[in-house]
TORTITOR-5013 format. One record per residue: x, y, z of N, C-alpha, C, O in turn; residue number from 1. Coordinates in nm, 4 decimals. Each point is the difference from the previous one (the first is absolute). Layout:
<node><n_px>X</n_px><n_py>Y</n_py><n_pz>Z</n_pz><ca_px>X</ca_px><ca_py>Y</ca_py><ca_pz>Z</ca_pz><c_px>X</c_px><c_py>Y</c_py><c_pz>Z</c_pz><o_px>X</o_px><o_py>Y</o_py><o_pz>Z</o_pz><nr>NUM</nr></node>
...
END
This chain:
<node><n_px>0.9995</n_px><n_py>0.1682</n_py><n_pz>0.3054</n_pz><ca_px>-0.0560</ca_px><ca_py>-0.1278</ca_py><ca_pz>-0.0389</ca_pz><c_px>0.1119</c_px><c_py>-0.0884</c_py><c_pz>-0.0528</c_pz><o_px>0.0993</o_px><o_py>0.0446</o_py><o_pz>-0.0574</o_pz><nr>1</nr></node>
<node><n_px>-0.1314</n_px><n_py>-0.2211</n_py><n_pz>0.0896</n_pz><ca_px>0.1163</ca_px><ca_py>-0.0427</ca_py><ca_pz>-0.0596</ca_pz><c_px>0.0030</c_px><c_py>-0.1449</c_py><c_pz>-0.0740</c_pz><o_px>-0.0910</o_px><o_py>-0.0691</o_py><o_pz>0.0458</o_pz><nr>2</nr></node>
<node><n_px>0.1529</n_px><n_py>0.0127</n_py><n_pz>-0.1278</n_pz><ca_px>-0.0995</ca_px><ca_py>-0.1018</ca_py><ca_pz>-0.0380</ca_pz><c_px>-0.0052</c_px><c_py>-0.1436</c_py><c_pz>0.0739</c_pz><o_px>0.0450</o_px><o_py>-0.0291</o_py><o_pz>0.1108</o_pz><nr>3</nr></node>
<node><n_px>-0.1070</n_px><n_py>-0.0450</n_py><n_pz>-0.1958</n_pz><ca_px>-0.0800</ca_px><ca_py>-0.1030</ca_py><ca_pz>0.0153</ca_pz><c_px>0.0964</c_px><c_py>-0.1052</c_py><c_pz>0.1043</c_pz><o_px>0.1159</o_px><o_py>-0.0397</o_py><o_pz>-0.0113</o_pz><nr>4</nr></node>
<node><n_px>-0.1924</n_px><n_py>0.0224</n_py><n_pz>0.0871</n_pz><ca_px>0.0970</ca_px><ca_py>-0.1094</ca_py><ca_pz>0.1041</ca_pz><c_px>0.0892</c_px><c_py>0.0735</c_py><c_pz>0.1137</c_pz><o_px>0.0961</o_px><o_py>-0.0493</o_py><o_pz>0.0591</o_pz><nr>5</nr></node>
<node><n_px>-0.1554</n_px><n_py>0.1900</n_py><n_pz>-0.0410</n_pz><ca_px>0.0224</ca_px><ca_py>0.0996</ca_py><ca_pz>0.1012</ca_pz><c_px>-0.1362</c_px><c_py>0.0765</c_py><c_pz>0.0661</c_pz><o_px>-0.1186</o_px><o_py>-0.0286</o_py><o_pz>-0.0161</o_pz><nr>6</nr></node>
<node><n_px>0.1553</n_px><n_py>0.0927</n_py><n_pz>0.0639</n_pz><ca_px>-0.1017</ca_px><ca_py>0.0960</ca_py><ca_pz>0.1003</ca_pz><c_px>-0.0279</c_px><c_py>0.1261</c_py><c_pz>-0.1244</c_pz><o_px>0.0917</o_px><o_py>0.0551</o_py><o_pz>-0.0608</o_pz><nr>7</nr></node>
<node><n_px>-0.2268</n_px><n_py>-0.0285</n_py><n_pz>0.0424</n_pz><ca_px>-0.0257</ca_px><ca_py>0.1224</ca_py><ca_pz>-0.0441</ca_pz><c_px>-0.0668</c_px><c_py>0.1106</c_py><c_pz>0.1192</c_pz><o_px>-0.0904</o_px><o_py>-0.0386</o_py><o_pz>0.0740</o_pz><nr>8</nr></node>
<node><n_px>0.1456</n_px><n_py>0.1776</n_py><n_pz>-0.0655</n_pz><ca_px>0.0214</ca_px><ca_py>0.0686</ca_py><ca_pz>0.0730</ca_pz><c_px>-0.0828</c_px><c_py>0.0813</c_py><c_pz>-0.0565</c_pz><o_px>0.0410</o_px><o_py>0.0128</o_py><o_pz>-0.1154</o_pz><nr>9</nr></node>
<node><n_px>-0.1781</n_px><n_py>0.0793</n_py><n_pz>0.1372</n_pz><ca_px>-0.0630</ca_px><ca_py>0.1141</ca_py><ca_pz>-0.0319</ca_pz><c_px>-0.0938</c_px><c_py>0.0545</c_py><c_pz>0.1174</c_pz><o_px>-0.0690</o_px><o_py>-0.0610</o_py><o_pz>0.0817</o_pz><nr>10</nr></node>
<node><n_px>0.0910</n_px><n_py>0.1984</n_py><n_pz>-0.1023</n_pz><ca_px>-0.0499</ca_px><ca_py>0.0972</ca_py><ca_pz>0.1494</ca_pz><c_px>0.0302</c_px><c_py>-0.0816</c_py><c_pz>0.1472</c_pz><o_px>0.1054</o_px><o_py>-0.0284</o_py><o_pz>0.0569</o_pz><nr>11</nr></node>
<node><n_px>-0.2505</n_px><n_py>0.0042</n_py><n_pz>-0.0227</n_pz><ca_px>0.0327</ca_px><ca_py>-0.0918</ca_py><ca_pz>0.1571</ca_pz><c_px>-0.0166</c_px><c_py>-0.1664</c_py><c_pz>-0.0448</c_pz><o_px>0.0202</o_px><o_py>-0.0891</o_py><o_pz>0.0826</o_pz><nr>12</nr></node>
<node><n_px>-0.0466</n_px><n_py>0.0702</n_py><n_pz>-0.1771</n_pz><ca_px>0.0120</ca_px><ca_py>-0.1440</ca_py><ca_pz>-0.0473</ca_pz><c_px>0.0948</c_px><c_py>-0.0697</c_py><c_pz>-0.0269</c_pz><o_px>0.0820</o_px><o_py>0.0489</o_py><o_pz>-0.0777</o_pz><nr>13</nr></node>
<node><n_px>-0.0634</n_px><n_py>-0.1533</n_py><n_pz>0.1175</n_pz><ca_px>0.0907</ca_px><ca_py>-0.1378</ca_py><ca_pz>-0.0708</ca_pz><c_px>-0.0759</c_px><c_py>-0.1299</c_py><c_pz>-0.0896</c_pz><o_px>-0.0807</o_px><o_py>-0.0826</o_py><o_pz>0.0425</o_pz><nr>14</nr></node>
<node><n_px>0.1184</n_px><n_py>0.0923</n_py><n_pz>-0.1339</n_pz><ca_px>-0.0630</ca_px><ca_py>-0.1265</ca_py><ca_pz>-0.0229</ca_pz><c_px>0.1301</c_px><c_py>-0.1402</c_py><c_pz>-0.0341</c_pz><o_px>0.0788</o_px><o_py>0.0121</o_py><o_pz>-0.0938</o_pz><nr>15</nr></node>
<node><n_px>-0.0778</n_px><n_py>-0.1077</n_py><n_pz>0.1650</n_pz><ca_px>0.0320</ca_px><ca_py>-0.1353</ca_py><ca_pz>0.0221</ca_pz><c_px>-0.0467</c_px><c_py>-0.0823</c_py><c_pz>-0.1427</c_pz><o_px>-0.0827</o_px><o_py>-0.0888</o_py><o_pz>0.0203</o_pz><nr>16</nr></node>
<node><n_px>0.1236</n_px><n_py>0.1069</n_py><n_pz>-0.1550</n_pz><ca_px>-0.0726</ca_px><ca_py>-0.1023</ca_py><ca_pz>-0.0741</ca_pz><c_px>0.0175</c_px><c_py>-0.1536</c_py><c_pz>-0.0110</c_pz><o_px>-0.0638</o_px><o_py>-0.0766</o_py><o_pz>-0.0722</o_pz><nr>17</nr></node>
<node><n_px>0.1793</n_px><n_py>0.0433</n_py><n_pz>0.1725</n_pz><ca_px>0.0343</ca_px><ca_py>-0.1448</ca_py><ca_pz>-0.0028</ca_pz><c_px>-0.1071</c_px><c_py>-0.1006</c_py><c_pz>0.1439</c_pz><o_px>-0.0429</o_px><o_py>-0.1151</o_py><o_pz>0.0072</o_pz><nr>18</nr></node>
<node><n_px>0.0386</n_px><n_py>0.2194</n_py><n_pz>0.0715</n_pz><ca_px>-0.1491</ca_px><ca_py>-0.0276</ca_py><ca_pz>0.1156</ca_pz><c_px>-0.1362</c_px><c_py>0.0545</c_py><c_pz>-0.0439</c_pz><o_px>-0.1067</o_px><o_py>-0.0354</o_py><o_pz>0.0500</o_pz><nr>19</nr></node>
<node><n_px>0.1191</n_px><n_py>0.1141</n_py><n_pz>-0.1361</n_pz><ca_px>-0.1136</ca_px><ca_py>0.0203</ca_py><ca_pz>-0.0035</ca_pz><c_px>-0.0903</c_px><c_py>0.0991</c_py><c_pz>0.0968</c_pz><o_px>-0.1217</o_px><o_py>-0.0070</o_py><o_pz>0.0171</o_pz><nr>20</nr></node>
<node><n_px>0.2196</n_px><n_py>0.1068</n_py><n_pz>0.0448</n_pz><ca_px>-0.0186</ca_px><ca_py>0.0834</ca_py><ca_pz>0.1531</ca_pz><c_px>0.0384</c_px><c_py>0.1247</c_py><c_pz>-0.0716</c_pz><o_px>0.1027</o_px><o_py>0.0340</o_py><o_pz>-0.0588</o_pz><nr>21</nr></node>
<node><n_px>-0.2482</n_px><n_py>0.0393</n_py><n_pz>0.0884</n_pz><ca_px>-0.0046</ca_px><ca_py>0.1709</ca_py><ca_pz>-0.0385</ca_pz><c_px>0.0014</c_px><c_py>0.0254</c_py><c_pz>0.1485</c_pz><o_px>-0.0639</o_px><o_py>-0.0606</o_py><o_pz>0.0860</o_pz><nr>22</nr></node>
<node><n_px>0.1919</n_px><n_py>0.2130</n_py><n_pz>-0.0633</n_pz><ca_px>0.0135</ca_px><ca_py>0.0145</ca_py><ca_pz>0.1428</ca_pz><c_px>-0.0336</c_px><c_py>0.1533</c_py><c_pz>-0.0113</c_pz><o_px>0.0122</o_px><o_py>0.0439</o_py><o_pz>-0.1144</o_pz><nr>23</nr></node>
<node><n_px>-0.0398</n_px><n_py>0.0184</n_py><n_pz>0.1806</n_pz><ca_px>-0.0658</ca_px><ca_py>0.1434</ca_py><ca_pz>-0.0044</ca_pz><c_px>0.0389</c_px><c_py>0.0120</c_py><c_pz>0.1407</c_pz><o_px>-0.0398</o_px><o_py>-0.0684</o_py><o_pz>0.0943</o_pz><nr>24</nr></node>
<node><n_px>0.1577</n_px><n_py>0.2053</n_py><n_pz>-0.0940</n_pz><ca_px>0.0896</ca_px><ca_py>-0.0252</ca_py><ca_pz>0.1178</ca_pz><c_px>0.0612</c_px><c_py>-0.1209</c_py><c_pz>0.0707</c_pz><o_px>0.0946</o_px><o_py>-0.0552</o_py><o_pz>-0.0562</o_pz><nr>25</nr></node>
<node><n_px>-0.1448</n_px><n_py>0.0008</n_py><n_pz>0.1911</n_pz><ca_px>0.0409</ca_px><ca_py>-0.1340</ca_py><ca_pz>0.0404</ca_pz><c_px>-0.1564</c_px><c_py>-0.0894</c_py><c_pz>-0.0208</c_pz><o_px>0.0085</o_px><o_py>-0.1146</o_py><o_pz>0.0438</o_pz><nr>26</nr></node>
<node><n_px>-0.1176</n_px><n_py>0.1427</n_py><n_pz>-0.0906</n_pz><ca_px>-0.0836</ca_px><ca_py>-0.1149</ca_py><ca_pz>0.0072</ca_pz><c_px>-0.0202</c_px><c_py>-0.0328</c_py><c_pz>-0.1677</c_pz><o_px>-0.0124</o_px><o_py>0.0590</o_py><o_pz>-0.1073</o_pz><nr>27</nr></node>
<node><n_px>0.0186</n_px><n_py>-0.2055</n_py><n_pz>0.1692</n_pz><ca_px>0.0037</ca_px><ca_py>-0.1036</ca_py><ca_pz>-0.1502</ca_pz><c_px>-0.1701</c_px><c_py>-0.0129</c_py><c_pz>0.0008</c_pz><o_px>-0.0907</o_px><o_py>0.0088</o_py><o_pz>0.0827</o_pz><nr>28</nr></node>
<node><n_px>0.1049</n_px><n_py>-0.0326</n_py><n_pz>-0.2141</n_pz><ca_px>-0.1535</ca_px><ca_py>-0.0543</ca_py><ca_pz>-0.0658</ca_pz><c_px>0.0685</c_px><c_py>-0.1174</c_py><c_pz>-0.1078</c_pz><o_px>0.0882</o_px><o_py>0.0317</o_py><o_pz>-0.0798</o_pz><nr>29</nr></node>
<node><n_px>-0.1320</n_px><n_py>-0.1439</n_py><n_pz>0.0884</n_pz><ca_px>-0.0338</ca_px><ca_py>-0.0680</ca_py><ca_pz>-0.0779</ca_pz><c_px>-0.0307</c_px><c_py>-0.0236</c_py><c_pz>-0.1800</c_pz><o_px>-0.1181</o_px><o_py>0.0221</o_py><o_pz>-0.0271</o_pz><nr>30</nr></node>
<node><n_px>0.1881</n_px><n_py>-0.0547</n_py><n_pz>-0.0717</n_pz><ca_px>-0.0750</ca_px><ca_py>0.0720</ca_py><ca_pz>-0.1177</ca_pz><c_px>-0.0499</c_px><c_py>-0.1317</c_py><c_pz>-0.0463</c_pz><o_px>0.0177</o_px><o_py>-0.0645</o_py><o_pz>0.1034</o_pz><nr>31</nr></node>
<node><n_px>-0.0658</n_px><n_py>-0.0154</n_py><n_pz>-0.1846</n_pz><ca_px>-0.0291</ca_px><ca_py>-0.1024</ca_py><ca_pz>-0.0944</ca_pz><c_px>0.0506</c_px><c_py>0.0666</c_py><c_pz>-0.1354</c_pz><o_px>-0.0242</o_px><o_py>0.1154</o_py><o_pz>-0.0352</o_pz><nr>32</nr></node>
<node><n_px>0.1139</n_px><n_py>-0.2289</n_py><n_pz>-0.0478</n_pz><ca_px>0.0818</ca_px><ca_py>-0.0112</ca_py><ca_pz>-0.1051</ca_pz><c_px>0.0091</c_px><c_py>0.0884</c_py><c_pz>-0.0704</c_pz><o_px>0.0934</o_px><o_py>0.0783</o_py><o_pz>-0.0172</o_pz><nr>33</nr></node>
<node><n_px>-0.2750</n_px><n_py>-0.0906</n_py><n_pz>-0.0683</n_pz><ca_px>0.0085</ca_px><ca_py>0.1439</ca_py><ca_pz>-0.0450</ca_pz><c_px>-0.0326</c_px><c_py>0.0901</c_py><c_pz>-0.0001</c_pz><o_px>-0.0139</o_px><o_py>0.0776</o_py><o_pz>-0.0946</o_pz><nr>34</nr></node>
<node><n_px>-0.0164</n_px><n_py>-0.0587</n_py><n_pz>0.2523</n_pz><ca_px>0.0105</ca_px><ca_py>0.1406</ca_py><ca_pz>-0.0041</ca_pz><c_px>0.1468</c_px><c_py>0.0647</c_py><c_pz>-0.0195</c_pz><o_px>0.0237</o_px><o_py>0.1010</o_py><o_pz>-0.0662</o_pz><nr>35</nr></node>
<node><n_px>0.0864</n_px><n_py>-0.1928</n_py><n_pz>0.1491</n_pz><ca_px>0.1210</ca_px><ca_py>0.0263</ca_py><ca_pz>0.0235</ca_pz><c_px>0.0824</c_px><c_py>0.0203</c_py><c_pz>-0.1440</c_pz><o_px>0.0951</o_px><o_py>0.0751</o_py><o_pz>-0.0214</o_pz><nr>36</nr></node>
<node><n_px>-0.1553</n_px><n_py>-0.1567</n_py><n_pz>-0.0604</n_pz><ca_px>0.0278</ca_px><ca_py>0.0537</ca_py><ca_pz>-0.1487</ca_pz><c_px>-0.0484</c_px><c_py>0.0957</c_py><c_pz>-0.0924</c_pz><o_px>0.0378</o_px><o_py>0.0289</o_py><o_pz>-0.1135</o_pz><nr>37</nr></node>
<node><n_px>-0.1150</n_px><n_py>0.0077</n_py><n_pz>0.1738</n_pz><ca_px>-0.0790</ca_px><ca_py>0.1836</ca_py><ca_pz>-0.0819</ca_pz><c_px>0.0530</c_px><c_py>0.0830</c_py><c_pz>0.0628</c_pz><o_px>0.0302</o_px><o_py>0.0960</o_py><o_pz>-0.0708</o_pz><nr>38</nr></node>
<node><n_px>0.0095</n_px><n_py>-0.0804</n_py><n_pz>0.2199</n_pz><ca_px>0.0460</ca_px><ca_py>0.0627</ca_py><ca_pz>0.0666</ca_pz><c_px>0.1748</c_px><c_py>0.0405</c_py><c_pz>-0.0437</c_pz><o_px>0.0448</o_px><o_py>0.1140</o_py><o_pz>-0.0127</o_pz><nr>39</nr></node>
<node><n_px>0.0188</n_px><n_py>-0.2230</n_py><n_pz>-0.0013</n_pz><ca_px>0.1237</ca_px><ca_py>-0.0173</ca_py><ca_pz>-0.0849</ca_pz><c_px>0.0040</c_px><c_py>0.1010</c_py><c_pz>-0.0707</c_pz><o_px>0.0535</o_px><o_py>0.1074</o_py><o_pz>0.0275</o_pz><nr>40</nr></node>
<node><n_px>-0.1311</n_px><n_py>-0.1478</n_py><n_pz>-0.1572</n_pz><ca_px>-0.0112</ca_px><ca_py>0.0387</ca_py><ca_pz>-0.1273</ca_pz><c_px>-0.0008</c_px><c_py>0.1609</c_py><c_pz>0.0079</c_pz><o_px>0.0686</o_px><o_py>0.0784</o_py><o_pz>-0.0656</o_pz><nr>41</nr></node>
<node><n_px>-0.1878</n_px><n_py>-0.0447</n_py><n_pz>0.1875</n_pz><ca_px>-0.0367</ca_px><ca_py>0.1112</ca_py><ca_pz>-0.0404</ca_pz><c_px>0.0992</c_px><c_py>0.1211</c_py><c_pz>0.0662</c_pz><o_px>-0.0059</o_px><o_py>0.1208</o_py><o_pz>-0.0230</o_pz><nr>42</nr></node>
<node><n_px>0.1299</n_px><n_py>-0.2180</n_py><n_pz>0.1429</n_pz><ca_px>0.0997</ca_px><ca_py>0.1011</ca_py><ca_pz>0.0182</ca_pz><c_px>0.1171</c_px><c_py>-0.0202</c_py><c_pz>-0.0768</c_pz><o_px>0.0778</o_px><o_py>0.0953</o_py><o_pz>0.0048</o_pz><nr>43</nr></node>
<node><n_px>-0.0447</n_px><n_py>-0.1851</n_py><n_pz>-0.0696</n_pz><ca_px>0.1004</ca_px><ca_py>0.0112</ca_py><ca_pz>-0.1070</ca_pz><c_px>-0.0961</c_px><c_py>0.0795</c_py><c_pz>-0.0912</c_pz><o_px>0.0621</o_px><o_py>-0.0234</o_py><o_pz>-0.1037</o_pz><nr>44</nr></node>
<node><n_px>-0.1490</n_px><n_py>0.0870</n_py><n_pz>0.0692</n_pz><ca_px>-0.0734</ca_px><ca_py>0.0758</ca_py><ca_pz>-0.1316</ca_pz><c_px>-0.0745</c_px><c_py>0.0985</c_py><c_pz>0.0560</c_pz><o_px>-0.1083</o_px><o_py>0.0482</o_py><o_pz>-0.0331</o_pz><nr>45</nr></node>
<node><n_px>0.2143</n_px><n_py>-0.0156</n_py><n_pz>0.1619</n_pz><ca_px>-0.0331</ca_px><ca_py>0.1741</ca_py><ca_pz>0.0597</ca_pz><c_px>-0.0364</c_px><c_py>0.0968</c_py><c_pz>-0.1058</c_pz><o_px>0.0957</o_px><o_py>0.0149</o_py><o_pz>-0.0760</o_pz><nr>46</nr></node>
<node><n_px>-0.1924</n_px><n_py>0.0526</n_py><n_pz>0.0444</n_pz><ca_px>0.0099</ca_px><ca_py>0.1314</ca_py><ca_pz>-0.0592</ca_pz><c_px>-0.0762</c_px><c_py>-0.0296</c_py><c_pz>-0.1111</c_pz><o_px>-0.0907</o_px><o_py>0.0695</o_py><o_pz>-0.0458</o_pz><nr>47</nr></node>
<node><n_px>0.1380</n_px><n_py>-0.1935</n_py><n_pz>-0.0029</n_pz><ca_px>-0.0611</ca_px><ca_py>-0.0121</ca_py><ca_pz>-0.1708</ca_pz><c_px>-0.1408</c_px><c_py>-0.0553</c_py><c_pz>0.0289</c_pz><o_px>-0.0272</o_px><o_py>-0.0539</o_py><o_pz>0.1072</o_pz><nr>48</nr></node>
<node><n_px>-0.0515</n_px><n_py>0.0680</n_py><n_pz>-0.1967</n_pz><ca_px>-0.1253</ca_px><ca_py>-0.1425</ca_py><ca_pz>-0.0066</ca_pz><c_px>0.0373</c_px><c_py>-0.1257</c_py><c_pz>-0.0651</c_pz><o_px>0.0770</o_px><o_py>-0.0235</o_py><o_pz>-0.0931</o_pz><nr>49</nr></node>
<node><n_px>-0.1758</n_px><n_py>-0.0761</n_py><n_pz>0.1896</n_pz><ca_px>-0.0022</ca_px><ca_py>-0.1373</ca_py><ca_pz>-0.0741</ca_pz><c_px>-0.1026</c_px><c_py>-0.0255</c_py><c_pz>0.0046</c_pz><o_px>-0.0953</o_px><o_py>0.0478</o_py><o_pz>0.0614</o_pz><nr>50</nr></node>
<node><n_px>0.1109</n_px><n_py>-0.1575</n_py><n_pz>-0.1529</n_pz><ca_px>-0.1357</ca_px><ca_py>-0.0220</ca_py><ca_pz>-0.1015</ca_pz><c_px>-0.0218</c_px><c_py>-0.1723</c_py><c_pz>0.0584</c_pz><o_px>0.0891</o_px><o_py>-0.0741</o_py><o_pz>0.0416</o_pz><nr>51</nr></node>
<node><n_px>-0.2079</n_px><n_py>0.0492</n_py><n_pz>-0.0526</n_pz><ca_px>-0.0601</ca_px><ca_py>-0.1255</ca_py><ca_pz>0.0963</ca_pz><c_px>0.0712</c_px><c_py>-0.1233</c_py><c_pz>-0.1157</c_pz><o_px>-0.0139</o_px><o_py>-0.1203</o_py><o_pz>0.0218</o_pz><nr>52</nr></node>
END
């Protein structure tokens, strides 16, 4: 994983947070904002819990 204003890399996923494009292998999906920002959050805060 890597930060902000790069590609985050986990299993067969990419996630794009500057497009906004979750890729699961080669097919993109689409995210809206925030999802793309919980999604963030919740792989920079692998392992631990977060709290709403």
């Amino acid at each position: 994983m890597t930060a902000r204003g790069d590609v985050y890399r986990f299993g067969p996923f990419r996630l794009d947070p500057e497009v906004g494009i979750l890729f699961c292998e080669d097919e993109p999906t689409m995210l809206g904002q925030r999802a793309v920002a919980l999604l963030q959050l919740l792989i920079q805060n692998a392992g631990q819990p977060v709290s709403k």
